[in-house]
C-alpha positions as CSV (number, residue, x, y, z in Angstrom):
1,X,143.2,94.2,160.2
2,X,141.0,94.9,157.1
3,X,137.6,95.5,157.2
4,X,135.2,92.5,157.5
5,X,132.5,92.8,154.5
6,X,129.3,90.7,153.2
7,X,129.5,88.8,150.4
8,X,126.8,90.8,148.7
9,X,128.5,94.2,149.8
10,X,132.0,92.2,147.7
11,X,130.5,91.9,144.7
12,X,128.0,94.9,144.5
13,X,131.8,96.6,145.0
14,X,133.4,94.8,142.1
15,X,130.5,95.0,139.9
16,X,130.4,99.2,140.7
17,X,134.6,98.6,139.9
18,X,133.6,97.2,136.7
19,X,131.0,99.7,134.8
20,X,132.7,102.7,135.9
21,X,135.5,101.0,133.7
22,X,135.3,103.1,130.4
23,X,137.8,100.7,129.2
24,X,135.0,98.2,129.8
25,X,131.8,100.4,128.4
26,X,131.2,99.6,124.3
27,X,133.9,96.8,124.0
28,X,134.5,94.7,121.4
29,X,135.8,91.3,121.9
30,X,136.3,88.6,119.0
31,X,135.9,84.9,120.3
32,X,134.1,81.5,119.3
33,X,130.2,80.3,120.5
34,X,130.4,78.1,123.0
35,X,127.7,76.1,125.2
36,X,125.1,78.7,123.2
37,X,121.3,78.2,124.7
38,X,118.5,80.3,123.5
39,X,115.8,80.2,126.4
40,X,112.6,80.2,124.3
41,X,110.2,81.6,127.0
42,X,112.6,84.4,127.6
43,X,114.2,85.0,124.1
44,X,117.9,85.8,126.0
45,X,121.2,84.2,124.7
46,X,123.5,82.2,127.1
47,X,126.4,81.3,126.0
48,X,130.5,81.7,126.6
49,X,133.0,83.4,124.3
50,X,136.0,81.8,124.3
51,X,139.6,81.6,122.1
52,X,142.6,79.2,122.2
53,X,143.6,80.2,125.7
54,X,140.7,81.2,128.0
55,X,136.4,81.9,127.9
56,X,134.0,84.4,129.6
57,X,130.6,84.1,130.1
58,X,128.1,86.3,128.4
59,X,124.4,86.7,128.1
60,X,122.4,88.9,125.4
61,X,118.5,89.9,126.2
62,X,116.0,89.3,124.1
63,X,115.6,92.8,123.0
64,X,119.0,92.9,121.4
65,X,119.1,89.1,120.1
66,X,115.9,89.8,117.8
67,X,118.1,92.1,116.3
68,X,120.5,89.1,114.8
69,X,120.6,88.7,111.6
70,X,121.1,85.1,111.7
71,X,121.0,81.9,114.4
72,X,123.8,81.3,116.7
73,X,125.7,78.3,116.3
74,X,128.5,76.6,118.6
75,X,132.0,76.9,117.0
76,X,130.9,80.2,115.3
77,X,133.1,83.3,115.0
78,X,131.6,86.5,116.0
79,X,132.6,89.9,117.3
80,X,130.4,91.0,120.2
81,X,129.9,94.5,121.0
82,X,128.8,95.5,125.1
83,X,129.6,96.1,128.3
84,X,131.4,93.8,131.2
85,X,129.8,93.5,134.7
86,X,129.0,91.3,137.2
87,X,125.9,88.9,138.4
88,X,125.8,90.3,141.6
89,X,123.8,87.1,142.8
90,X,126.3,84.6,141.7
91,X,129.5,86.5,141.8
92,X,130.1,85.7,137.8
93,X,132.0,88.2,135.8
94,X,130.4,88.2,132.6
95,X,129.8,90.1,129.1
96,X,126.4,91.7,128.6
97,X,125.8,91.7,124.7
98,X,124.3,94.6,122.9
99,X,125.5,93.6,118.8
100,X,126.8,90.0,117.6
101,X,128.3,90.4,113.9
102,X,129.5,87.0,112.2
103,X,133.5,87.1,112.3
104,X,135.2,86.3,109.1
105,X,133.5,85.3,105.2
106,X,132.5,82.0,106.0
107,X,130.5,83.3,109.7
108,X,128.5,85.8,107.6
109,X,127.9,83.7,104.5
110,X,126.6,81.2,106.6
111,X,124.4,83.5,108.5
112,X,123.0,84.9,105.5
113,X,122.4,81.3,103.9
114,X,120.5,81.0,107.3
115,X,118.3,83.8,107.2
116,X,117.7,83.3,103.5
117,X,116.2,79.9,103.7
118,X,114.3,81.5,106.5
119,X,112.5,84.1,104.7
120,X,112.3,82.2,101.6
121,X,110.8,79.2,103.7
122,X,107.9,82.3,105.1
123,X,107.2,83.0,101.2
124,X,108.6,86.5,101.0
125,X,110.3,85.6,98.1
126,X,107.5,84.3,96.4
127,X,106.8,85.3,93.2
128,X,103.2,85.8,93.4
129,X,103.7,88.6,96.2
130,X,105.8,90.6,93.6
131,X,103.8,93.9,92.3
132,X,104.1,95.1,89.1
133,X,106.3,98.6,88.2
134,X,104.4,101.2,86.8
135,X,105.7,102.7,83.5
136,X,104.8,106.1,83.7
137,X,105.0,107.0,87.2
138,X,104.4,110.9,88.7
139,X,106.2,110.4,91.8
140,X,109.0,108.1,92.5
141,X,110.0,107.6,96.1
142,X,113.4,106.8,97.0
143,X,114.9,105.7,100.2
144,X,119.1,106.3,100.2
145,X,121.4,109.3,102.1
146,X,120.4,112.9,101.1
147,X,124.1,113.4,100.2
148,X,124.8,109.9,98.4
149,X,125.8,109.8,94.5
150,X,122.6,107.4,94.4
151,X,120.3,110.1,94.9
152,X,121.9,112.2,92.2
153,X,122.4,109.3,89.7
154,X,118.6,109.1,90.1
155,X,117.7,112.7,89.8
156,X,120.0,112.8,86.6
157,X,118.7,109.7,84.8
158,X,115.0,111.6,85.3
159,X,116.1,114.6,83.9
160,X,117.2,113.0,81.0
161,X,114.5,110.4,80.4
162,X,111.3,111.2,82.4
163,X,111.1,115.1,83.7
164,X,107.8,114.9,84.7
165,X,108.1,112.8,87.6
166,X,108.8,114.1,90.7
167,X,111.3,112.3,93.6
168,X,109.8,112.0,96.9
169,X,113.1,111.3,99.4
170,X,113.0,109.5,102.7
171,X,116.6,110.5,103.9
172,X,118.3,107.3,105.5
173,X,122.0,106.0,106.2
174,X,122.9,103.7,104.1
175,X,125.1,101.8,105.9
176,X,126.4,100.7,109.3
177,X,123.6,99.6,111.6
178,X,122.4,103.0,112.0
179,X,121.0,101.8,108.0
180,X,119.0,98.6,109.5
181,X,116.9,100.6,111.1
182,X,116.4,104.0,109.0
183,X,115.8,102.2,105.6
184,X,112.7,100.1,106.8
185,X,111.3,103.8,108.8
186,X,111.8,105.1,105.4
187,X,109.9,102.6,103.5
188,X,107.3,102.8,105.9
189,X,107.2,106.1,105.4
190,X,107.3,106.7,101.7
191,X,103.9,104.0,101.6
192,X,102.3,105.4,104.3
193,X,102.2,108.9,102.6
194,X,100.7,107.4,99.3
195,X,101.9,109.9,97.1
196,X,104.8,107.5,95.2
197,X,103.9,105.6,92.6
198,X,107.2,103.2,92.9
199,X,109.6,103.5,95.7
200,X,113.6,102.9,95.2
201,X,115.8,102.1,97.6
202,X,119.2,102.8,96.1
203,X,122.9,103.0,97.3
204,X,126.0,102.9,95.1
205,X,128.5,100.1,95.0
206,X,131.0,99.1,98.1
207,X,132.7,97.3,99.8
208,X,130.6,93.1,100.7
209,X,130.9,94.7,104.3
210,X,129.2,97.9,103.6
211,X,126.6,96.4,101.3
212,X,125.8,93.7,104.4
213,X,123.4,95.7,106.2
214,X,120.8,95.4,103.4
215,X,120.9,91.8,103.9
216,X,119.0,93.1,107.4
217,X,115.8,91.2,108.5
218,X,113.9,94.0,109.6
219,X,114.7,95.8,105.9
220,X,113.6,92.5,104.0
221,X,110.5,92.2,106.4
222,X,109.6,95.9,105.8
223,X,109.7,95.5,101.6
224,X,108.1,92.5,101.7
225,X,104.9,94.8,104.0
226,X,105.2,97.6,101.7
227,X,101.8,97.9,99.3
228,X,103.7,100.3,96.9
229,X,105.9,98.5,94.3
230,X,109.4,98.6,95.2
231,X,113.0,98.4,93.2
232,X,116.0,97.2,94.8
233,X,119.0,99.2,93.8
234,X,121.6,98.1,95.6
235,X,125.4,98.5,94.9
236,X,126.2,97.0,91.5
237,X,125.5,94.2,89.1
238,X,127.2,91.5,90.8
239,X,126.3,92.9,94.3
240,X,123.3,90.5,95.4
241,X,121.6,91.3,98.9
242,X,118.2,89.9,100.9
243,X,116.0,93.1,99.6
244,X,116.9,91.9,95.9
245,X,115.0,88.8,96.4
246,X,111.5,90.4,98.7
247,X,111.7,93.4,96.1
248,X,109.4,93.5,93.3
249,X,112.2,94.3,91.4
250,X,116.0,94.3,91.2
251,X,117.7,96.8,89.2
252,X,121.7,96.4,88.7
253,X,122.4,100.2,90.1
254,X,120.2,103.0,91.0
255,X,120.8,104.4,87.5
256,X,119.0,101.1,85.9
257,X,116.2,101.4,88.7
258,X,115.4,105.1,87.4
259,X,115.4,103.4,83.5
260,X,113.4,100.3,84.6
261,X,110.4,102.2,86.2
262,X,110.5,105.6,83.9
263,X,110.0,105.5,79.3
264,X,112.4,107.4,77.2
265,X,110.4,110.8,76.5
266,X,112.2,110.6,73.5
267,X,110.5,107.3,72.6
268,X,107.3,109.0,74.2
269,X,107.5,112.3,72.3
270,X,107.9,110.2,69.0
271,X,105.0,108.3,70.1
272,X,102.6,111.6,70.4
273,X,104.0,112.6,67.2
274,X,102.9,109.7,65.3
275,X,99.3,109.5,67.5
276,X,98.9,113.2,66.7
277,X,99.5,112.5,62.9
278,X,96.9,109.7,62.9
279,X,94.9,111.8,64.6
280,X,94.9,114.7,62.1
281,X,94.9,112.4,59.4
282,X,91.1,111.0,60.7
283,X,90.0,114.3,61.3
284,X,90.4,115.3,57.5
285,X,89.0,112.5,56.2
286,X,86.1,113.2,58.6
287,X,86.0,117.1,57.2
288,X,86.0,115.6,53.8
289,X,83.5,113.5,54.0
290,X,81.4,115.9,56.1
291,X,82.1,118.8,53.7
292,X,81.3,116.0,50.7
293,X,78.0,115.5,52.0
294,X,77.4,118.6,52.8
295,X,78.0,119.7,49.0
296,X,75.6,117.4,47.5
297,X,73.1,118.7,50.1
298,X,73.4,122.0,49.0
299,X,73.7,121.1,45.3
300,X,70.1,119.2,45.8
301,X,68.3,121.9,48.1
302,X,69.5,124.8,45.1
303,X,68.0,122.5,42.3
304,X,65.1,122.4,44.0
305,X,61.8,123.6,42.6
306,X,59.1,123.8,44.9
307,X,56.3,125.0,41.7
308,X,57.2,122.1,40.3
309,X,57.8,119.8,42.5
310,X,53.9,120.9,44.0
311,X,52.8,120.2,40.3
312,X,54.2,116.9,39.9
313,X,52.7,115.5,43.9
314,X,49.4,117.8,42.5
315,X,49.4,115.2,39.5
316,X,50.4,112.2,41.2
317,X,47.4,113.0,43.8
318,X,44.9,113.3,41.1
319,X,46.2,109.6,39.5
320,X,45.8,108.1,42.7
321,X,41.9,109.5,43.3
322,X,41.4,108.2,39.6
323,X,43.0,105.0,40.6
324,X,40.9,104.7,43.6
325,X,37.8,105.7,42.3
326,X,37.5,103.2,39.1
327,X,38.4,100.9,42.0
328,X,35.6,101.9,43.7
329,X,33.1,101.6,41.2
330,X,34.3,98.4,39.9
331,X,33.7,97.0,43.2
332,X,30.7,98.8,43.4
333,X,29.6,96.9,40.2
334,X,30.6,93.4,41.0
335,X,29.0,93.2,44.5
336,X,25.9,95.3,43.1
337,X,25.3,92.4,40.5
338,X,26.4,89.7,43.3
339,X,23.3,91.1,45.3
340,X,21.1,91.1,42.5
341,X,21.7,87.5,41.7
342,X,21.3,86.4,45.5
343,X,17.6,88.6,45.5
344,X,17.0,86.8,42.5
345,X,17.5,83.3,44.1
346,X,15.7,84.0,47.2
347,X,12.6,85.2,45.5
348,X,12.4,82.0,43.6
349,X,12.6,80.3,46.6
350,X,10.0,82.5,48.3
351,X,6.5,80.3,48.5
352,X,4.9,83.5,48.7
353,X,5.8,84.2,45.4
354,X,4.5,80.3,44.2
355,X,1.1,81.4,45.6
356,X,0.8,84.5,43.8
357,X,0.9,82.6,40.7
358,X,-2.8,80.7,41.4
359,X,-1.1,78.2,43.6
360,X,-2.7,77.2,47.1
361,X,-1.3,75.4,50.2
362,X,-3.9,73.1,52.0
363,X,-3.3,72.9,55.9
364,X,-5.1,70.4,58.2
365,X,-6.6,71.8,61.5
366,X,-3.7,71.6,63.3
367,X,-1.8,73.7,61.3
368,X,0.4,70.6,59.2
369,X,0.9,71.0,55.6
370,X,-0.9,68.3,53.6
371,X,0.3,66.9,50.7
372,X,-0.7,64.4,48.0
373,X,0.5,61.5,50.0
374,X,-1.3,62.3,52.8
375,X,-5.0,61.3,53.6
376,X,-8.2,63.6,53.9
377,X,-11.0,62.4,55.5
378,X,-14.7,63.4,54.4
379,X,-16.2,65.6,56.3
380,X,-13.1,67.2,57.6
381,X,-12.3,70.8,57.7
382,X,-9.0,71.7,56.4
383,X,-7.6,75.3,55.2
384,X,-6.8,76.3,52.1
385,X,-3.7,79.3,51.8
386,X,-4.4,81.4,48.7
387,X,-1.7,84.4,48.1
388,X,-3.8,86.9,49.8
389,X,-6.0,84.6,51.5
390,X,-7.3,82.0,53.9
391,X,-10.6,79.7,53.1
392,X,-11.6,77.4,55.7
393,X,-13.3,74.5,53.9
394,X,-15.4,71.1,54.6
395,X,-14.4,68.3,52.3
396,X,-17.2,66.8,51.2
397,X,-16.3,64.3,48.5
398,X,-12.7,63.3,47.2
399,X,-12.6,62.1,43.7
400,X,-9.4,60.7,41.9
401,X,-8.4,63.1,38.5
402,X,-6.7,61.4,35.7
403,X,-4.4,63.0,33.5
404,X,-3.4,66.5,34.0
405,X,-5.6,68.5,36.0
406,X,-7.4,70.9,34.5
């Protein structure tokens, strides 16, 4: 009779059955989304997998579904890649997701239509983010594989058109999803370091499949955070990814991104030639000018004569004192008589003068000045004012004189 188990002991045995499986360990297994729930609180994926004939349940944790490139949908075709096991607590055999890729055109069109209206609905491809390239840089960074025909393309086109820059490389694999992850570390990088002017990331045409990884989030995410102006070269003209739109540039292959951000030293050494010309051409009509000057300088300081010249300031010294001193006297002349005639006026006006001539002023006792209108009494004293004089006088009688005193 068999051995009598637990239930937990059965599955705990079937699970151990199950992952020592190498069979099991890394498989890939193409179905259709069914019953897909994303638990929010969590961030894990529940959903079945399932084809014409039969399903299987599987569950992806939130650590590996942030790393889809797109949304889930029922009825989508993907290829899962993980591992099979067991729910030990429920006895359900089930697939334990580690990569979901879209199965088929239409899958990954439509999860790239998805994540583009995503991003472009966050503003990363906003116009008014995008940086401008700088013409004349002195180090370019680029971000593609070491061993890659981008990296030599680049290298070439800078040889021939802008030696002077230097490449700063951040070595990264360019495809697979090994790529998702290295190119953002390597744009990080190159801005962190603060040494590139511009940074490139650049790989050469393919395959829609091997250009898909650089429709990544986390690459588009880590462009759109990068500080340093960045070119998208990826694949060829009519190769369009995610990091053409969040770049602040797209060039059509990583040859056109080296032209886009570098001049033509050609161009440039014509440009110096002409700048130089103009150059030299102002400096000589500066040294002729300077040296014309300088001439009539010369010419004037060897004509000179000092003798002569000391004569002629001598001479005009002399006119100017003559000038100054008839000046001076007529002045002189005209205020002098000026004076005279005011002295003149004021001594006629002097009454001292009046007196001297026999003429008297008669004063009453209180000092008034009395004049023919005004009335003396008999008797009363009154003083007469003579020129060197003073009489102090009684009146004694006043008589009337007719005619013109004599």
């Amino acid at each position: 009779m068999a051995e009598i188990i637990s239930v937990s002991a059965l599955n705990r045995y079937v699970k151990t059955l199950l992952e020592s499986d190498s069979v099991l360990d890394g498989l890939a297994v193409r179905g259709e989304i069914a019953g897909f729930v994303h638990h929010l609180k969590t961030g894990h994926y529940y959903f079945s997998l399932r084809d014409g004939q039969c399903s299987v349940r599987a569950v992806m944790f939130s650590r590996d579904a942030q790393r889809v490139p797109f949304t889930p949908e029922n009825g989508m075709k993907v290829i899962l890649r993980g591992r099979v096991s067991l729910f030990e607590r429920d006895g359900a055999f089930q697939l334990y997701v580690e990569e979901m890729i879209p199965d088929g055109v239409g899958a990954m069109q439509l999860a790239l239509d998805q994540l583009k209206y995503k991003l472009q609905q966050e503003g990363l491809f906003d116009s008014a983010h995008k940086k401008a390239i700088p013409t004349e840089p002195h180090c370019i960074g680029v971000v593609t594989s070491a061993t890659g025909a981008a990296l030599q393309d680049i290298c070439n086109v800078l040889q021939r058109r802008w030696p002077l820059a230097k490449v700063l490389l951040a070595d990264a694999t360019v495809q697979g999803s090994l790529a998702a992850a290295e190119v953002p570390r390597g744009i990080a990088m190159l801005d962190a370091d603060g040494r590139a002017d511009v940074i490139i990331v650049a790989r050469g045409g393919g395959s829609k499949e091997d250009l898909w990884v650089f429709n990544d989030e986390q690459i588009a995410r880590a462009a759109y955070a990068c500080k340093t102006p960045l070119i998208s070269a990826i694949g060829h003209e009519i190769d369009t990814c995610i990091l053409d739109f969040v770049a602040d540039m797209r060039a059509p292959t990583p040859s056109a991104a080296a032209e886009l951000c570098t001049p033509n030293k050609v161009q440039m050494l014509q440009k110096l030639q002409l700048l130089q010309k103009r150059f030299s051409s102002t400096i000589d009509q500066k040294w002729n000018s300077w040296f014309s000057a300088y001439k009539k300088q010369q010419q004037a300081f060897l004509s000179y004569d000092g003798e002569k010249q000391l004569e002629l300031r001598q001479k005009m010294l002399n006119q100017y004192r003559d000038m100054l001193t008839e000046r001076v006297q007529q002045k002189y002349t005209i205020e002098h008589k000026r004076l005279q005639g005011a002295a003149s006026l004021c001594a006629s006006l002097n009454p001292y003068q009046v007196l001297a001539r026999g003429y008297s002023i008669v004063r009453s006792e209180t000092g008034e000045i009395l004049g023919t209108k005004d009335t003396i009494e008999i008797n009363s004293k009154v003083f007469v004012q003579r020129f060197d004089e003073q009489l102090e006088c009684v009146v004694k009688s006043i008589s009337k004189v007719e005619g013109e005193p004599k």
